[in-house]
Backbone bond lengths (Angstrom), bond angles and torsions (degrees), N, CA, C in turn:
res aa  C-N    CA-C-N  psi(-1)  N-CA   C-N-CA  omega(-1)  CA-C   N-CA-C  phi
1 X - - - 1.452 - - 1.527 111.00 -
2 X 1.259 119.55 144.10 1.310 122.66 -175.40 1.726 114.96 -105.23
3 X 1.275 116.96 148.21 1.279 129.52 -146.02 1.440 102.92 -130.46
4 X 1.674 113.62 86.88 1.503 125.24 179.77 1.610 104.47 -70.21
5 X 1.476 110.81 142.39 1.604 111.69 159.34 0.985 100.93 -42.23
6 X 1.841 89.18 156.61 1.310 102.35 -178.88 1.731 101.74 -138.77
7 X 1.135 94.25 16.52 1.876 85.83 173.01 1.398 112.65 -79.40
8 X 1.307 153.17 10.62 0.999 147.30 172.27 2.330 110.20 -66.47
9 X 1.872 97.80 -46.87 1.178 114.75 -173.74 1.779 103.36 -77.35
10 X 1.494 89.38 -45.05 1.637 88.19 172.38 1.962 138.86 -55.30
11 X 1.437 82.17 -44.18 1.508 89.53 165.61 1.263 123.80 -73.14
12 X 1.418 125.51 -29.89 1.294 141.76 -179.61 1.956 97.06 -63.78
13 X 1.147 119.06 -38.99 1.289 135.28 -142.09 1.913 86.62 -91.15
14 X 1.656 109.65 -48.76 1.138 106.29 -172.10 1.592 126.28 -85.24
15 X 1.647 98.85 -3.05 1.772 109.06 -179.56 1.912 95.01 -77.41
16 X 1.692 98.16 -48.74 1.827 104.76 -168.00 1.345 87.26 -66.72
17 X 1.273 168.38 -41.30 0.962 134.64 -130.32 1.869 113.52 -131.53
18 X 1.727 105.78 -3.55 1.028 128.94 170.67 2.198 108.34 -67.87
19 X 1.279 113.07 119.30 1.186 118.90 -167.32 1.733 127.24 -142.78
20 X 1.125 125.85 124.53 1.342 106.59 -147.44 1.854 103.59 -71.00
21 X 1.276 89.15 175.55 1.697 91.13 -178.44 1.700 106.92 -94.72
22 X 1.218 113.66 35.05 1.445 112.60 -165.98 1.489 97.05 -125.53
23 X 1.704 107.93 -21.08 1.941 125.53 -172.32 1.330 85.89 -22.31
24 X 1.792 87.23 159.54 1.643 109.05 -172.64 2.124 104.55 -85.22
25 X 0.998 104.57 175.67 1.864 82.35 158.84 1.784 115.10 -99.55
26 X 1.705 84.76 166.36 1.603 100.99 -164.20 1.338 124.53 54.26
27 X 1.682 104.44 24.73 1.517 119.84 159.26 1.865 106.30 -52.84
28 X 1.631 103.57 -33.36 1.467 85.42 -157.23 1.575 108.81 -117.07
29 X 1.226 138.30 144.11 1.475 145.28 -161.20 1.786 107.75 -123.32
30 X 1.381 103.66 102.55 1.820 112.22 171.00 1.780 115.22 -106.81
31 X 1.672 91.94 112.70 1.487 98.93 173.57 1.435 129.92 -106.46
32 X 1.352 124.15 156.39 1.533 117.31 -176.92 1.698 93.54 -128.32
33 X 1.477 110.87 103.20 1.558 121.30 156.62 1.641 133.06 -87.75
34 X 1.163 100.88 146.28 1.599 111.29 175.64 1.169 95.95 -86.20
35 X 1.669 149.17 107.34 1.549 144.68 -174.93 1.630 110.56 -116.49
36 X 1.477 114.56 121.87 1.372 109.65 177.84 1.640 104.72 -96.16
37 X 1.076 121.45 145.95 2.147 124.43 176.14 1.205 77.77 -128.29
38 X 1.059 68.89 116.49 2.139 110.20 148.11 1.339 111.02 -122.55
39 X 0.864 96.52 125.31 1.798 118.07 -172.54 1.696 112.07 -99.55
40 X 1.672 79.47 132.45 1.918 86.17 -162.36 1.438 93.34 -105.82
41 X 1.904 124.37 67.05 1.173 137.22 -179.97 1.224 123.85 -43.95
42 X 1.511 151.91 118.96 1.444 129.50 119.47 1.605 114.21 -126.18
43 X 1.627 97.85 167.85 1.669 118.30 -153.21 1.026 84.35 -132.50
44 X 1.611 105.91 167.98 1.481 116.77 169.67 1.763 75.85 -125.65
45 X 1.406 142.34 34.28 1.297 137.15 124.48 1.377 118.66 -76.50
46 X 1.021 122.20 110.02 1.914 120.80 174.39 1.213 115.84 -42.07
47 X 1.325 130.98 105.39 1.268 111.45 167.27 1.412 112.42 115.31
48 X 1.347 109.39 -2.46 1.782 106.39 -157.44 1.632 77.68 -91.54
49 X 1.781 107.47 154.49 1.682 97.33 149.51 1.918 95.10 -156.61
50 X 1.025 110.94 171.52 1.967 125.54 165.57 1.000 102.66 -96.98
51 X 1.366 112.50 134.99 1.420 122.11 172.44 1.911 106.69 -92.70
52 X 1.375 113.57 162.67 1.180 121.31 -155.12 1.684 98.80 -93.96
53 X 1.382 117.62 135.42 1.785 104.46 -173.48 1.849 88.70 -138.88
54 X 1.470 101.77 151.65 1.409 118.03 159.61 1.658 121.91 -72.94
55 X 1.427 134.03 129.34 1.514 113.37 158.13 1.572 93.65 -134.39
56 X 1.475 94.26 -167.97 1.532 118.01 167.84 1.411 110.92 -111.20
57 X 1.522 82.71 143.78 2.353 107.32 -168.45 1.356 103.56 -132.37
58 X 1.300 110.12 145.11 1.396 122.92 170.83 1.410 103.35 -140.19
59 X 1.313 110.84 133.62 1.165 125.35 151.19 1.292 132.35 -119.27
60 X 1.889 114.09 161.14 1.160 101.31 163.88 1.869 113.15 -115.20
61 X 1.594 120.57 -172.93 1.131 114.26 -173.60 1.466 95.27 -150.24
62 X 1.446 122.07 149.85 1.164 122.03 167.50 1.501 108.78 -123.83
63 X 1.098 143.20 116.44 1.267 150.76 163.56 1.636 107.13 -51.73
64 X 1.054 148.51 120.47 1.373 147.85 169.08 2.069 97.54 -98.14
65 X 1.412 106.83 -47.59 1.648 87.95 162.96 1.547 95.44 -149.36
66 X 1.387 118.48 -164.16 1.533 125.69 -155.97 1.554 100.72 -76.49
67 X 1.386 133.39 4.23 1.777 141.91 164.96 1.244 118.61 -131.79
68 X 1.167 116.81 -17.55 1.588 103.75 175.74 1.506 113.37 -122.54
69 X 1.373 118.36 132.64 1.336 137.19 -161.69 1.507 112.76 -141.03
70 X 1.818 124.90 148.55 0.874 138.00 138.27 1.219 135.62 -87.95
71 X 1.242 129.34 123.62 1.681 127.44 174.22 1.749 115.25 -113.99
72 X 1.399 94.79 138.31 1.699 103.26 -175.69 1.811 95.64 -112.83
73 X 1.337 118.02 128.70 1.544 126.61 -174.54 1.128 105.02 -103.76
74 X 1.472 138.59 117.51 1.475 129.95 154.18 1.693 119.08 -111.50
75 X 0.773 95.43 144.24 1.550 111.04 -171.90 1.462 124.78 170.88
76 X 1.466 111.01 137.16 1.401 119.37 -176.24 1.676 124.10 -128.44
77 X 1.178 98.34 140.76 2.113 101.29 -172.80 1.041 97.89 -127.04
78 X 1.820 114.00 170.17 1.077 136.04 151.84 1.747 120.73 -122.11
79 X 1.222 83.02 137.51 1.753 81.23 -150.48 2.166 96.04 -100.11
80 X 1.192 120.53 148.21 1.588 108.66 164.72 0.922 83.33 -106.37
81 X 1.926 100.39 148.88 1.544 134.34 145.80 1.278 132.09 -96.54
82 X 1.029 117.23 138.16 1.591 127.60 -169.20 1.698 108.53 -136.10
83 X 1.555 105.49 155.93 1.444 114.80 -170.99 1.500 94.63 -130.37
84 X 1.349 110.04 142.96 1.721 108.54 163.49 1.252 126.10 -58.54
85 X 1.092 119.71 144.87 1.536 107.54 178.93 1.729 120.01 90.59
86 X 1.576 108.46 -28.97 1.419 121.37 -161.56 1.671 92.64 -121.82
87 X 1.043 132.49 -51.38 1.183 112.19 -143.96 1.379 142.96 98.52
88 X 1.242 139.46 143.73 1.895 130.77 -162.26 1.616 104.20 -45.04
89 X 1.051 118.30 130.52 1.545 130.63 -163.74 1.431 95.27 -127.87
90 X 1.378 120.35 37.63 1.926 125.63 -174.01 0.774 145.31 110.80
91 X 1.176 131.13 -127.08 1.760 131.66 173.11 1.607 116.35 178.81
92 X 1.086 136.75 124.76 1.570 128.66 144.28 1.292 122.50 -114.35
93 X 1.744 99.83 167.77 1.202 92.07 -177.41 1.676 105.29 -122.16
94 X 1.543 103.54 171.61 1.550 86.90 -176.19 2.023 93.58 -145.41
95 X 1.134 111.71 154.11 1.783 111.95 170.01 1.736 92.64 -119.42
96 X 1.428 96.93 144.17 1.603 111.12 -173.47 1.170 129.47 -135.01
97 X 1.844 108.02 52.27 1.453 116.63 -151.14 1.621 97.14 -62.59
98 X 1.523 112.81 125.85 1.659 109.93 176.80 1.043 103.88 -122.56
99 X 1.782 133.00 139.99 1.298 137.26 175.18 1.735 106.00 -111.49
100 X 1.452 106.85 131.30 1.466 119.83 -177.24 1.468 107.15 -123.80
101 X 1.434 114.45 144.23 1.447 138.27 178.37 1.311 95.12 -71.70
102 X 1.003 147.88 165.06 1.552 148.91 170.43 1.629 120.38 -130.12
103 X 1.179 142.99 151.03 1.321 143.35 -179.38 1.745 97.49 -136.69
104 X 1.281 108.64 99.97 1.535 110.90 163.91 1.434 143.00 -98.90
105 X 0.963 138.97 77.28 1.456 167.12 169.02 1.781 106.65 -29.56
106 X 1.537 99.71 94.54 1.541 95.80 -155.46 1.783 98.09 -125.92
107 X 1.227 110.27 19.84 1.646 121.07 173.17 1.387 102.49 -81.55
108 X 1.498 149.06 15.47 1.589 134.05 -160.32 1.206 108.72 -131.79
109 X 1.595 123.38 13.54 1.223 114.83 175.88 1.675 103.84 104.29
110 X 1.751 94.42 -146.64 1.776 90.67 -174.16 1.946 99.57 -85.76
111 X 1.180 119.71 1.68 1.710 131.28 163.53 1.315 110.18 -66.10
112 X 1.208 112.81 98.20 1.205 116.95 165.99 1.589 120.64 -106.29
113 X 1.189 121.31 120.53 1.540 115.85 -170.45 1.903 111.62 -120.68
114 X 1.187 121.36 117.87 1.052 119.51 142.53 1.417 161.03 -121.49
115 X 1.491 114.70 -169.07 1.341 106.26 -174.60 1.697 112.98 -124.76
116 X 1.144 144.06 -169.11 1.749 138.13 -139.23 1.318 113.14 163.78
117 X 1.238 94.79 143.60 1.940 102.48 174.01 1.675 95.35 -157.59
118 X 1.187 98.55 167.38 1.613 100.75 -174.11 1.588 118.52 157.99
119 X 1.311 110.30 -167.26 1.423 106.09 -151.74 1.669 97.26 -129.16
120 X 1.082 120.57 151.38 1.902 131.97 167.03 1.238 106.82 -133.07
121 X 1.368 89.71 127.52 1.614 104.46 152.85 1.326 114.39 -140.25
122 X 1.923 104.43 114.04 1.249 136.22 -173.26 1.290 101.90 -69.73
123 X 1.367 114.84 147.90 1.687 115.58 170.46 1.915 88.28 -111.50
124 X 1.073 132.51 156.42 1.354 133.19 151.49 1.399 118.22 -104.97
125 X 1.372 126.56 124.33 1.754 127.13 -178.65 1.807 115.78 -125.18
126 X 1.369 104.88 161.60 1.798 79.27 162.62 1.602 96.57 67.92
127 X 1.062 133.08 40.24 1.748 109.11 153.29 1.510 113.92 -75.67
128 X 1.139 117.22 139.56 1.413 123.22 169.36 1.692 121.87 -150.47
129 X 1.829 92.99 54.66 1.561 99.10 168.69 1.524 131.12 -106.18
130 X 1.473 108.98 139.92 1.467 112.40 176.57 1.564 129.55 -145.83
131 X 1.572 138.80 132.12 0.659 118.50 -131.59 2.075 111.92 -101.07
132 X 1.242 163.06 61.62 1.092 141.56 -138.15 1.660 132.73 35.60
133 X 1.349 97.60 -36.02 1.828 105.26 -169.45 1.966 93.98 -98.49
134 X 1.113 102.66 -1.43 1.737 96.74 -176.86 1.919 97.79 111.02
135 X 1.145 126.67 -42.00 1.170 133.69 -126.85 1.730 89.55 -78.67
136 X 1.767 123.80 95.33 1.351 132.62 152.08 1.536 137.64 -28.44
137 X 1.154 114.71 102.49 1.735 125.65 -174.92 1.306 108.50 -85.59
138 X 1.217 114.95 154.42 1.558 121.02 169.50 1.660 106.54 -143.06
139 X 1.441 108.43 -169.09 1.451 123.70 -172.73 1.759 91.55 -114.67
140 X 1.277 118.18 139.79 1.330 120.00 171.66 1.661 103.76 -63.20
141 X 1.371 108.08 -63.13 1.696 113.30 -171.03 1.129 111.20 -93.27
142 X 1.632 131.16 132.42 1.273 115.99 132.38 1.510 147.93 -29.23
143 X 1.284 92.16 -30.39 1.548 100.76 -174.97 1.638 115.98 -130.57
144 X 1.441 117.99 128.31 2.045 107.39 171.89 1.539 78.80 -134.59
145 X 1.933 73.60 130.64 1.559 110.52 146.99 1.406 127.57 -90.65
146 X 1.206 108.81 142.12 2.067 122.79 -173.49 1.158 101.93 -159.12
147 X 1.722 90.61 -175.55 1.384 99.58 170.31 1.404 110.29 -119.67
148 X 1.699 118.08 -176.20 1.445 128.31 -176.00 1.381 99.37 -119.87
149 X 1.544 107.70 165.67 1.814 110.16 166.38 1.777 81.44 -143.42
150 X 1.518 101.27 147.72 1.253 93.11 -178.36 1.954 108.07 -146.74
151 X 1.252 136.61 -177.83 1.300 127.81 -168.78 1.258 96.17 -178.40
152 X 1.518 107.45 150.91 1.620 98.03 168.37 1.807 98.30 175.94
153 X 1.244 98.71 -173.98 1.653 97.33 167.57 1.496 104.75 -167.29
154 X 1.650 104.65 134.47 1.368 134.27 176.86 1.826 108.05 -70.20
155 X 1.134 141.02 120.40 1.308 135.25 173.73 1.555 124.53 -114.82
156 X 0.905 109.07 66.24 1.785 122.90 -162.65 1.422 113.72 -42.94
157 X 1.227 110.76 116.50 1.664 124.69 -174.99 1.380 120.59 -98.48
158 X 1.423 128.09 -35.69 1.123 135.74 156.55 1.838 111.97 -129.25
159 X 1.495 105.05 -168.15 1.378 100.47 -176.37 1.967 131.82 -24.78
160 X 1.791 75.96 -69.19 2.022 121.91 179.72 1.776 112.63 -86.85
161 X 1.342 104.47 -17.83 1.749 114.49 -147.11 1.651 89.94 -102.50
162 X 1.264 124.76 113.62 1.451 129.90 158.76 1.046 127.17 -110.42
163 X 1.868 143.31 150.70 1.496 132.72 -178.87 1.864 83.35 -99.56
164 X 1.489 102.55 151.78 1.522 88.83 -178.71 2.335 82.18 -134.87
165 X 1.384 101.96 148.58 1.604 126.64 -177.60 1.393 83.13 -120.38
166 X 1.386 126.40 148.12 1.668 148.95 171.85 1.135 120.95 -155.00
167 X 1.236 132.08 124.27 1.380 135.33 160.85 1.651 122.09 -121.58
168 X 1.479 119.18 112.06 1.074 108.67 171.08 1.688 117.04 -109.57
169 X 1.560 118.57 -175.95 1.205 124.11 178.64 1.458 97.17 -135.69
170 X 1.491 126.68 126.81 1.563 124.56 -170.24 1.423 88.18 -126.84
171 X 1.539 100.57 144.08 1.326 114.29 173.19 1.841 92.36 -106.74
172 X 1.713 92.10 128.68 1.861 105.79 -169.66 1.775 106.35 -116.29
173 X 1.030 171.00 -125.74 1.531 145.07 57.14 1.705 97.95 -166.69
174 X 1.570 106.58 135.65 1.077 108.77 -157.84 2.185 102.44 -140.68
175 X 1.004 152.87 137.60 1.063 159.08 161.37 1.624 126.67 -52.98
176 X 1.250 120.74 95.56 1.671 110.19 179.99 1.433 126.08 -85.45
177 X 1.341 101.45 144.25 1.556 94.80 -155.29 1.545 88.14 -129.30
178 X 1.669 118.58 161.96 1.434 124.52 174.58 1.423 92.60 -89.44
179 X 1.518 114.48 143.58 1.240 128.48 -170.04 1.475 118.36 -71.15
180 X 1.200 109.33 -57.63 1.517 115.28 164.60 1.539 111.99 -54.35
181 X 0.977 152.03 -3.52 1.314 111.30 169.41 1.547 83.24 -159.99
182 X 1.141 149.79 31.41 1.666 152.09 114.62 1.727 91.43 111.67
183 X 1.395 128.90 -4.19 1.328 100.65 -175.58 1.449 110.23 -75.51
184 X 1.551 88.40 147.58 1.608 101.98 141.07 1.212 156.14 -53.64
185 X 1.216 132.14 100.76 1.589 131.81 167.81 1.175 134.72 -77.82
186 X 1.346 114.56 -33.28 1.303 133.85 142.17 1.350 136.91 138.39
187 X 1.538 127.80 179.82 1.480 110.63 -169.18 1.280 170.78 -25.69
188 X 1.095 148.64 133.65 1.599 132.25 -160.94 1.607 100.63 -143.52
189 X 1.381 132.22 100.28 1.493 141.43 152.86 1.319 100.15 -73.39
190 X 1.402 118.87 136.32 1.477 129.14 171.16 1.388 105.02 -104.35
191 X 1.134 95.97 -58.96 1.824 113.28 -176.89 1.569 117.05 30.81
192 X 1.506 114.68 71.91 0.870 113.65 177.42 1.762 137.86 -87.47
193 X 1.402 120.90 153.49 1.098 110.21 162.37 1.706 131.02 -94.87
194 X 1.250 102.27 131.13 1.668 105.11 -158.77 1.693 98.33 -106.40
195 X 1.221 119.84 126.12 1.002 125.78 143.93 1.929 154.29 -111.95
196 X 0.877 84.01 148.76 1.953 86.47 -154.71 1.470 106.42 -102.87
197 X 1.237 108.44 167.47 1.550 142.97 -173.92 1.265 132.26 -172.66
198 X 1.670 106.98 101.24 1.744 89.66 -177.64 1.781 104.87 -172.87
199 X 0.929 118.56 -120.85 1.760 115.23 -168.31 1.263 102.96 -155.94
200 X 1.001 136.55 155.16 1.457 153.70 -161.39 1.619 118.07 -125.49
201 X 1.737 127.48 130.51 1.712 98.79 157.02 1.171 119.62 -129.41
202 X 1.277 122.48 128.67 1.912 95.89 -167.15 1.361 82.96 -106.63
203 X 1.757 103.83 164.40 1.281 135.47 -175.15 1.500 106.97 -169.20
């Protein structure tokens, strides 16, 4: 598998997340979500698709002022694959740390709603596809870069204590190749939509 730079996400990662040591308090917001991906699949393999799995996500957020925010997403799945006609042909897994710009909308009371854009870069691990005849699949890259669109709203329950709703859209897409001898057969968009549920704490 081939291994694209990656300073584009990194630097991006270290401007949002670079912060003085003087920050005010409850500049910064750490969440723990219940996130379902559903994957908005197509292949130029007939038939290929990801099946949709639950995990656990945490993020963090830094407020720079009372509307504009950075968020860093971590979280990791394992997704099954299946072919028409054949049946689940495996599983991979992938981590998709994505960083989003944030727009926070803080005129509504303890409703807080926002909006997001931003960047992913998927690592892929754990392939374990094969096809009926024996014949072993892989992912060309370890790694796809995209982008995110993201939305959601913070609902403040006590001071620090928030319920947080999320929806993102990740751009994923990666090349399948026969293992033994690296060709390609061809494409796989995952691009899933992830949805969240969970609680918030700023400090």
């Amino acid at each position: 598998m081939k291994k694209p730079a990656l300073r584009p996400l990194v630097a991006a990662m270290l401007v949002a997340l670079s912060v003085p040591v003087t920050a005010e308090a409850q500049n910064w917001m750490a969440r723990v979500r219940a996130i379902g991906i559903y994957p908005d699949v197509s292949s130029s393999i007939n038939g290929l698709d990801v099946k949709e799995q639950w995990a656990p996500e945490l993020d963090f957020t830094y407020f720079f002022n009372k509307n504009l925010a950075a968020e860093l997403i971590l979280g990791t799945a394992r997704h099954t694959v299946s072919l028409d006609g054949v049946g689940d042909i495996g599983k991979v897994s992938h981590l998709p740390p994505t960083l989003t710009l944030q727009y926070h909308f803080t005129s509504l009371g303890a409703a807080k709603p926002y909006v997001g854009g931003g960047l992913t870069l998927t690592y892929f691990y754990d392939v374990g596809l094969q096809l009926p005849n024996g014949t072993k699949l892989d992912l060309a890259d370890d790694w796809s870069f995209g982008g995110a669109l993201q939305a959601g709203l913070d609902y403040q329950l006590q001071k620090n204590l928030y319920l947080n709703f999320d929806v993102k859209y990740i751009w994923i897409k990666n090349d399948v190749t026969v293992q033994a001898t690296g060709t390609t057969i061809g494409d796989l968009k995952i691009n899933p939509w992830v949805f969240g549920v969970g609680v918030g704490w700023r400090f």
